[in-house]
KOLKOL-15588 format. One record per residue (C-alpha): chain; y, z, x. Coordinates in nm, 4 decimals, decimal comma. Example, Ala and Ser with C-alpha at 12.3 -4.5 7.8 and 13.67 -1.06 7.14 Angstrom:
2
+---+----------+----------+----------+
| c |       py |       pz |       px |
+---+----------+----------+----------+
| A |  -0,4500 |   0,7800 |   1,2300 |
| A |  -0,1060 |   0,7140 |   1,3670 |
+---+----------+----------+----------+
//
This chain:
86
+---+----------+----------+----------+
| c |       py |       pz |       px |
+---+----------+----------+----------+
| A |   1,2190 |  -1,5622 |  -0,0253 |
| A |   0,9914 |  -1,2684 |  -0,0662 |
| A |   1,1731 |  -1,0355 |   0,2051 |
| A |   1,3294 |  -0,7925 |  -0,0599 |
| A |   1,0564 |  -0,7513 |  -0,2584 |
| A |   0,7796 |  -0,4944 |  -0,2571 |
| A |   0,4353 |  -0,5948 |  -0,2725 |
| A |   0,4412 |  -0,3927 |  -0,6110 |
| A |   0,7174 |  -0,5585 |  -0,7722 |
| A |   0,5692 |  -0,9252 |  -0,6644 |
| A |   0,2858 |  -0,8471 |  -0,8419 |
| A |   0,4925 |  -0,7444 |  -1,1769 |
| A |   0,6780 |  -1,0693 |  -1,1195 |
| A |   0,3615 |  -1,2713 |  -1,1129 |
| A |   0,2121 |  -1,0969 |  -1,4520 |
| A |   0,5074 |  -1,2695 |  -1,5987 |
| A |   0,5067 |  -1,5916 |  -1,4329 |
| A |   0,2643 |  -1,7509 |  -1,7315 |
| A |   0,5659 |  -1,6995 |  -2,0136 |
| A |   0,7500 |  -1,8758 |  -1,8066 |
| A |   0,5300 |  -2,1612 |  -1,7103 |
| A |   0,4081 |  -2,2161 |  -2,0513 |
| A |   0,7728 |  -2,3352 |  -2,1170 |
| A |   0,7652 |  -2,5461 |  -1,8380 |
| A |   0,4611 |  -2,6112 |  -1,6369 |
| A |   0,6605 |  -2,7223 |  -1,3063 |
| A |   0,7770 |  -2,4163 |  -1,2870 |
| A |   0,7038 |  -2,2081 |  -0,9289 |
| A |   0,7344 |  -1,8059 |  -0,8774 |
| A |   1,0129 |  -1,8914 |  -0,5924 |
| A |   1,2234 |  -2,0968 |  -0,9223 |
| A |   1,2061 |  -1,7458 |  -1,1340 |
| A |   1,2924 |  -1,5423 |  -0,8634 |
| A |   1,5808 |  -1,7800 |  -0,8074 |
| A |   1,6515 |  -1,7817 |  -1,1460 |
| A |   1,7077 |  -1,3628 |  -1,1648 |
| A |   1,8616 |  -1,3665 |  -0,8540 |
| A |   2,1418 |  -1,5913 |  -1,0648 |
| A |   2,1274 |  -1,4152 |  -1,3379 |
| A |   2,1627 |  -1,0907 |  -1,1335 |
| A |   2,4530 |  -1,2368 |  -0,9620 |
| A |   2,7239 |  -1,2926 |  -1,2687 |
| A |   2,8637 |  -0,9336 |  -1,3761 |
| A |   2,8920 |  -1,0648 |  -1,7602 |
| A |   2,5409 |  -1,0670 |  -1,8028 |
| A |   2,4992 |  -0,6814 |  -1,7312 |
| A |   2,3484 |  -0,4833 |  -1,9943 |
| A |   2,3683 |  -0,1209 |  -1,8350 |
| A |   2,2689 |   0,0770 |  -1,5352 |
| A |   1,9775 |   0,3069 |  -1,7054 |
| A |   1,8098 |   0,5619 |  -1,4412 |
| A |   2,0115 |   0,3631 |  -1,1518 |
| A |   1,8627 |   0,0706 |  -1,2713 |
| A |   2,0428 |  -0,2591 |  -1,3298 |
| A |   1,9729 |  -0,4437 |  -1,6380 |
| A |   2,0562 |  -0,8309 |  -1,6675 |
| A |   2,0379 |  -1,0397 |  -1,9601 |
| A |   2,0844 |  -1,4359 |  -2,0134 |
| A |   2,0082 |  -1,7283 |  -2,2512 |
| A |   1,9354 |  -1,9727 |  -2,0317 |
| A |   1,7494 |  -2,3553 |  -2,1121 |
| A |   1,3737 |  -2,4117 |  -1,9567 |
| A |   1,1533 |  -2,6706 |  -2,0900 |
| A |   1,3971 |  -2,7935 |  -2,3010 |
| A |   1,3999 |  -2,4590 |  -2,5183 |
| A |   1,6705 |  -2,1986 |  -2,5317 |
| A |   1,5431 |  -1,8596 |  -2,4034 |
| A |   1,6418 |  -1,4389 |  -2,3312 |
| A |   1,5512 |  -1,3737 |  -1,9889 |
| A |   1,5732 |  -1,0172 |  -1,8903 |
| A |   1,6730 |  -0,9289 |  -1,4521 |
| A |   1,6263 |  -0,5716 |  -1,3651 |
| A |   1,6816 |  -0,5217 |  -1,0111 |
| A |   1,6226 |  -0,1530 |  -0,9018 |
| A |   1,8469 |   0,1495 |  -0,7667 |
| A |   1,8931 |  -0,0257 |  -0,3945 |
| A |   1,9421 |  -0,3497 |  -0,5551 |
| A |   1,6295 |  -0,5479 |  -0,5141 |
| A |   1,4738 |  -0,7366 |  -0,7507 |
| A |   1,2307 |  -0,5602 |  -0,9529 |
| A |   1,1599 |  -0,7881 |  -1,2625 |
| A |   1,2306 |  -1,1265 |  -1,4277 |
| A |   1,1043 |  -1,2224 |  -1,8034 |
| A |   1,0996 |  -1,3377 |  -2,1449 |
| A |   1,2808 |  -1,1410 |  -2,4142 |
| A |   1,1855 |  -1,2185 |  -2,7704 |
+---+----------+----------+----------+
//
């Protein structure tokens, strides 16, 4: 599950794991990284391509609660970040 992410980026993913689990407790690292890899994977929810970059952007449901969750995967493609937007 972890295979095309650097150590670096895992550890960016993980700073941002509490936003998510304070919305709903159940919720693993493996479930957000599947989460931006599905959000990642629908072309309408790209935002732009800035410095190679690819920028995602979804409402999606999680607790119960509507929510912005922002994908950016980086210039080869791998997943680089997955979080909260206000």
């Amino acid at each position: 599950m972890y295979a095309d992410i650097s150590s670096r980026n895992l550890k960016h993913l993980q700073k941002h794991l509490a936003g998510f689990r304070n919305l709903d407790p159940s919720l693993a690292l493996t479930d957000v990284l599947a989460l931006g890899r599905r959000i990642a994977s629908r072309p309408e929810n790209l935002l732009g391509i800035p410095g190679g970059r690819q920028v995602f952007e979804a409402v999606v449901t999680i607790g119960g609660q509507q929510v912005r969750v922002r994908v950016v995967l980086n210039p080869s493609g791998a997943l680089r970040s997955v979080h909260l937007r206000p």
